[in-house]
N, C-alpha and C positions, 0 to 999 in steps of 0.2 A: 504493500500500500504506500501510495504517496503522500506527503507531510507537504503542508503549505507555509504560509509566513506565521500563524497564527500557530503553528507546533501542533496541526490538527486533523486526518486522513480527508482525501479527497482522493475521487477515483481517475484521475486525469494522471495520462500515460505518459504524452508528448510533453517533452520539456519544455519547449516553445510555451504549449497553451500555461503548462504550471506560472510561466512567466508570467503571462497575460492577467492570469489569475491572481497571482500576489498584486500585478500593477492596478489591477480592480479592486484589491480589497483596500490597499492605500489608496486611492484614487475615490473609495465612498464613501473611507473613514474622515478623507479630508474634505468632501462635498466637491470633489474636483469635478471641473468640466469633463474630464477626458473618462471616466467612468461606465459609460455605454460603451465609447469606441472600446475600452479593454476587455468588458465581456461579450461583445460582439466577434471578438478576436478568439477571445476562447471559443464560443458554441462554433464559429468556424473550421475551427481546428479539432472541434471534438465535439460533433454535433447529440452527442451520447451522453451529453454528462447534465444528469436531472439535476444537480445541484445548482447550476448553472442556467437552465432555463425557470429552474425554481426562483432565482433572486431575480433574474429578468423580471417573472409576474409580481416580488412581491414588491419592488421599485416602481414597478407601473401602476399598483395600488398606491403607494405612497402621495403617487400625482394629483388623487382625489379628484378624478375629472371622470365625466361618465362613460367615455369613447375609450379610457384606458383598461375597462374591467375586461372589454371585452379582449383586447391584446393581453390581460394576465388571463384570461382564460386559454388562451390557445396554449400560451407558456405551458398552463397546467397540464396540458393534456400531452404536449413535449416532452415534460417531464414525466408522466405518466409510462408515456413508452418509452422513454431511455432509460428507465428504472427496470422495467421488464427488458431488456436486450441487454443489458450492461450492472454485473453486483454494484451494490450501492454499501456505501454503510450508516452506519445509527445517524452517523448527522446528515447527511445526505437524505435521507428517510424524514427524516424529522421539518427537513425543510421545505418537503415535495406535500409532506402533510397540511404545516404550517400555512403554505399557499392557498391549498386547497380549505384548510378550515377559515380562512378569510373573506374565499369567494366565499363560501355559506354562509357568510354573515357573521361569522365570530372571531372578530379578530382578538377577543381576549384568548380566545384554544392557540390562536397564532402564535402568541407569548407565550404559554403553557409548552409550547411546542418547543421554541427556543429554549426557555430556562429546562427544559430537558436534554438539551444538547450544552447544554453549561454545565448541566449536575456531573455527566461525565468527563466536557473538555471546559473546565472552566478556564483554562486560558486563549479561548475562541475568541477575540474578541471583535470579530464579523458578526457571530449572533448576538456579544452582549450588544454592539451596535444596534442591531436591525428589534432587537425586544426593546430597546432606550426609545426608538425610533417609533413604532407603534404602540408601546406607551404614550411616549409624548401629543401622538396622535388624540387617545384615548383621556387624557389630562390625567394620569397616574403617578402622578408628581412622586409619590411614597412608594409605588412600586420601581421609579427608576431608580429611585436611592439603593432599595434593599435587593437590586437583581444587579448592580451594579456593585456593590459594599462584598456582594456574597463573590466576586471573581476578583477583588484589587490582589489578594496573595498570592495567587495566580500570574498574576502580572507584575512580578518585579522586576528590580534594575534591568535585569538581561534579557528582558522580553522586548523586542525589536516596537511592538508596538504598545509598548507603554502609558506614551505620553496621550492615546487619543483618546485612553480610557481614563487616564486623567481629567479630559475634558470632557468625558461625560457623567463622571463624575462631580465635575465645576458644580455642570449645569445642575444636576441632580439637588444639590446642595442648595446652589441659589432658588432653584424652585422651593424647595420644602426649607428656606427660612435661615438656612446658616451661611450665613454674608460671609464670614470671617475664611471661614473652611472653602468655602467656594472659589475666594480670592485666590488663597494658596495654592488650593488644587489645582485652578485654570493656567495660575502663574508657571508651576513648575511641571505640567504638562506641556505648554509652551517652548521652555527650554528642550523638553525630548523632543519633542513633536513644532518644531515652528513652521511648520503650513495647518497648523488645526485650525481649520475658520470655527468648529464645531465650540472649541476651547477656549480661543479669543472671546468668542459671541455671549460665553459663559460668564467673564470677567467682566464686561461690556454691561451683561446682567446688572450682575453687583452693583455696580456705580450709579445704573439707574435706578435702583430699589433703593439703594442707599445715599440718594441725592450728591452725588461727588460726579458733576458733570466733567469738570474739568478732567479729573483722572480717564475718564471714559474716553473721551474724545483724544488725549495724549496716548492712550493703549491704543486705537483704532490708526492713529496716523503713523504711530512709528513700531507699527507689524504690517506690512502692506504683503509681505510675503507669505501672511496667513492664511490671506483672501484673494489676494487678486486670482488667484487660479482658479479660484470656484466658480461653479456652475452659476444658477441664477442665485445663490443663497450671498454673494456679494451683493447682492441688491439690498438683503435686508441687513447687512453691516451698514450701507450707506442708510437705510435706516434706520438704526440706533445712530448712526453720529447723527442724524437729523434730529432725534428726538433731545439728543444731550444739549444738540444747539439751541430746542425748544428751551428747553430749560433754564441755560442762562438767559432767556429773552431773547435771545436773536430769530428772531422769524422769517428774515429775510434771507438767512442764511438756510434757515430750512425750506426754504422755499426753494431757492435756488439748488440742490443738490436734490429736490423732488423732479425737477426738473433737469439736472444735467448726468445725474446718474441713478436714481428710483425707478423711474421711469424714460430713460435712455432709449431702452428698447420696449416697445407696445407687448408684452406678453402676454399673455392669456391664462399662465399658471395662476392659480389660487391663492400662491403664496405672495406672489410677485402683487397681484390687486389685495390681497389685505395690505401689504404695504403702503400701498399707497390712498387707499381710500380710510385705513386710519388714519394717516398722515392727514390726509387734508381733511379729516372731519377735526382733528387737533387742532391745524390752525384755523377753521372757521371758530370752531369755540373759542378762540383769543381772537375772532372777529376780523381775522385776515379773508380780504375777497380772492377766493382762490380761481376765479375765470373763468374759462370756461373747461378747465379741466378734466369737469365730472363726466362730461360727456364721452369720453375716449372711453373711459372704467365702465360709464354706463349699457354702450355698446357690446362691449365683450359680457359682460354679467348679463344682460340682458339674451343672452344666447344660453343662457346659462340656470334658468329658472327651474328647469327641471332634472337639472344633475343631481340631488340627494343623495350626495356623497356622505360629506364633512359637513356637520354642522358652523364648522366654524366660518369654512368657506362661503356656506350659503348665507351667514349672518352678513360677512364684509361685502359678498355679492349686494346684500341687500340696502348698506351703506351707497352704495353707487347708483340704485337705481333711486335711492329717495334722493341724493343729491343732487343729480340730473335732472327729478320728477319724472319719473314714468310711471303713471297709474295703472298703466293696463298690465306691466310687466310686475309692481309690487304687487297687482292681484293678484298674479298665476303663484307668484313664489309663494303667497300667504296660502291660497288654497293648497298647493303643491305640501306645504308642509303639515296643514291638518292632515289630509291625506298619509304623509309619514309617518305622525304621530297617532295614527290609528293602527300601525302597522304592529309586530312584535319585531322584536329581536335586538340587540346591543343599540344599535344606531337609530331603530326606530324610536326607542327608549329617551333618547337624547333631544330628539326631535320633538317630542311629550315635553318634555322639564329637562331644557330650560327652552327649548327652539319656539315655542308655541308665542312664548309669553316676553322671550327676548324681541322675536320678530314682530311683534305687536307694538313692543315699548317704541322699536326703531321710526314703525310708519306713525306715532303717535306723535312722536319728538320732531317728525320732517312738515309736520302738520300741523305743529303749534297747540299741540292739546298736551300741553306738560303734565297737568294733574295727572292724566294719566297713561302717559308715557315713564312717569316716576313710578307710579303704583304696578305698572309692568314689569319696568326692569328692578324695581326690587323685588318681584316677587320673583325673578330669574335668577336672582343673587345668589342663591344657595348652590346653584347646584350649576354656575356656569364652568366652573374647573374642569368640568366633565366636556366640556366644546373640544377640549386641546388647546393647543399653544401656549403659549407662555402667562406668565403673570402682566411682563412687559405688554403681550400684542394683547391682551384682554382688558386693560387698563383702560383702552378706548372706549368700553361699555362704562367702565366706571365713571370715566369723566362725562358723559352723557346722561347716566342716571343723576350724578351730582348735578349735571346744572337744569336736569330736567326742575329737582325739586327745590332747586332756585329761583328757577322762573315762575314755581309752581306756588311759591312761600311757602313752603313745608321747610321751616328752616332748623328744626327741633330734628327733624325726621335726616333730612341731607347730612345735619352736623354730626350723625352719629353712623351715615357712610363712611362720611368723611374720614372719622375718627378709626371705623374699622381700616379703610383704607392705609392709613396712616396707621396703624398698627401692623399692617403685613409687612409696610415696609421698614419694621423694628424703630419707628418713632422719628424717623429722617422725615423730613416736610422737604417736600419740592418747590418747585416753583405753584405748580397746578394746586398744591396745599395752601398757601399761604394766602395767596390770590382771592381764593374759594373761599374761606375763612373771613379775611377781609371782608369780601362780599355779603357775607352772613352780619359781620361785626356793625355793619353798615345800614342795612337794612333793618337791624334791631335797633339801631340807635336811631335813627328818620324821625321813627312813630314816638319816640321816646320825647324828642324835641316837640 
């Protein structure tokens, strides 16, 4: 049996493709662009090896676009039959499963699937990757900690890829609250690993949970070697330095890098428009006219009403069309999603609490009915973790609920967002903190005169 970078069996004969294969697994670990062309390289050279068309389908899930289920379906069936013509082993198996229980709707079996291919090769760290990954998906902040914590001694000094599990550990960390440990972690992943965009992004975290813009935007400018190579995920580096620039006040600045590198190139990824149409719903909330902007986001989301992929996606999707105004497009998405929330299964679940009542606050808010567009998205509050992504990119419903119940004079009720708010991020007040507050302080004193 052949051993790969990861000290792990794969059934790949040619030496060649082994190559191809390690430059794939450093090439997803780092979110590089060159990542397709490498396992393209492989299945070429060894069109037999399910493992191989197994990560094909389970990256093309990751894309959360509706035209891509169908290209991880063929993968599956690829790997299907290269499993029967060619022995496989346990992790190989595991990962041909892992696909398949995702088409069926469960991507928590996906990870079940993974952390079984850890209990034997815990220094895999392809799968601790790809479980971090559809965690993250899932908003499992506490399970990336604890699938990640169970493989670090696994991965010591002499383990070639160290540093990138370092960086999923950062992030692990800053997600579930330990600023401190995050930092460190990201930091001295960094050093093994300096093209981790995954690891940088980690630390980048930090700064913005813990109001230290300055630091944020000094890590982002002088690691360019982290990111520049990355796929589209250097877009959302250039948005976190946007958001940091939020924060000291410069608007202008965010504005301009929405423009010269956010959105550089018109993409159509999901992740590429929640960038951006959080971005500019942030600085409409600090009353910047952002143009005619919306309409670029609006066009492609609007192609897009019926994907019920990701709920997260579908929520930013849903940013773009109220910014734009499209009435007939936020109808299809609002009924598209009762419809999903009547449905069963992991994602339909999500779609119920919070998708129902998040999507409602949205068109409430684009519509000038604050009262109750507050009473919406707080009732979404509990259980938005569960959308996926980040603290950072969900932070945009927060500032939305907050000023909904500003405008709304719930200011008893917002102050004590706020205040949650302001506790997640261990008592650091931002710019959006203080601002907000003011606004409160202000308002209670009017009536007082």
């Amino acid at each position: 049996m052949t051993f790969d970078i990861c000290n792990c069996p794969v059934s790949l004969t040619d030496r060649e493709a082994l190559d191809d294969w390690n430059s794939m697994i450093r090439a997803f670990l780092a979110h590089g662009a060159t990542t397709p062309t490498h396992l393209g390289a492989v299945l070429g050279r060894q069109p037999h090896f399910a493992m191989g068309h197994a990560a094909r389908g389970l990256f093309c899930l990751m894309l959360g676009r509706a035209e891509m289920v169908e290209t991880a379906r063929e993968a599956a069936s690829a790997a299907r039959r290269a499993k029967s013509e060619t022995p496989c082993s346990f992790r190989e198996e595991a990962w041909t499963r892992a696909l398949d229980h995702w088409l069926d709707g469960h991507p928590s079996k996906a990870v079940a699937a993974m952390e079984g291919v850890l209990s034997r090769h815990p220094e895999d760290t392809l799968s601790a990757k790809v479980s971090h990954a559809i965690r993250f998906i899932l908003g499992d902040a506490a399970g990336m900690r604890r699938s990640i914590e169970r493989v670090l001694d696994a991965h010591g000094p002499d383990h070639p890829l160290r540093g990138f599990l370092l960086g999923c550990h950062a992030f692990a960390l800053e997600e579930t609250g330990d600023y401190d440990a995050a930092e460190a972690a990201g930091r001295a992943g960094l050093v093994l690993a300096p093209d981790d965009s995954w690891g940088l992004h980690a630390v980048t975290h930090v700064y913005d949970m813990t109001a230290r813009p300055d630091l944020g935007i000094e890590l982002i400018e002088q690691n360019t070697s982290a990111w520049s190579h990355c796929n589209n995920f250097r877009y959302h580096v250039w948005w976190h330095k946007a958001l940091l620039q939020m924060d000291r006040g410069e608007l202008d600045v965010a504005m301009g890098l929405y423009d010269a590198q956010i959105r550089a190139d018109k993409t159509d990824d999901y992740r590429d428009i929640s960038n951006a149409t959080s971005l500019l719903t942030r600085l409409e909330l600090e009353g910047v006219d952002v143009g005619p902007r919306w309409e670029e986001l609006a066009d492609l989301a609007q192609s897009r009403t019926d994907d019920g992929c990701v709920v997260f996606a579908d929520l930013h999707y849903m940013l773009a069309l109220t910014g734009a105004n499209r009435p007939e497009a936020q109808t299809a998405m609002t009924a598209r999603f009762a419809r999903d929330a009547a449905k069963t299964g992991e994602m339909p679940s999500r779609y119920a609490d919070p998708g129902v009542a998040a999507l409602a606050g949205l068109n409430a808010f684009a519509e000038g009915r604050y009262d109750a567009a507050f009473a919406d998205l707080v009732a979404a509050r509990p259980a938005m973790q569960t959308i996926g992504g980040s603290h950072a990119q969900r932070d945009v419903f927060e500032r939305l609920t907050i000023d909904a119940g500003l405008r709304a004079g719930r200011y008893e009720q917002t102050e004590a967002v706020l205040a949650d708010r302001l506790a997640r991020r261990a008592g650091n007040a931002d710019r959006f903190t203080t601002t907000r507050q003011a606004q409160i302080e202000e308002a209670r004193r009017i009536p007082a005169q």
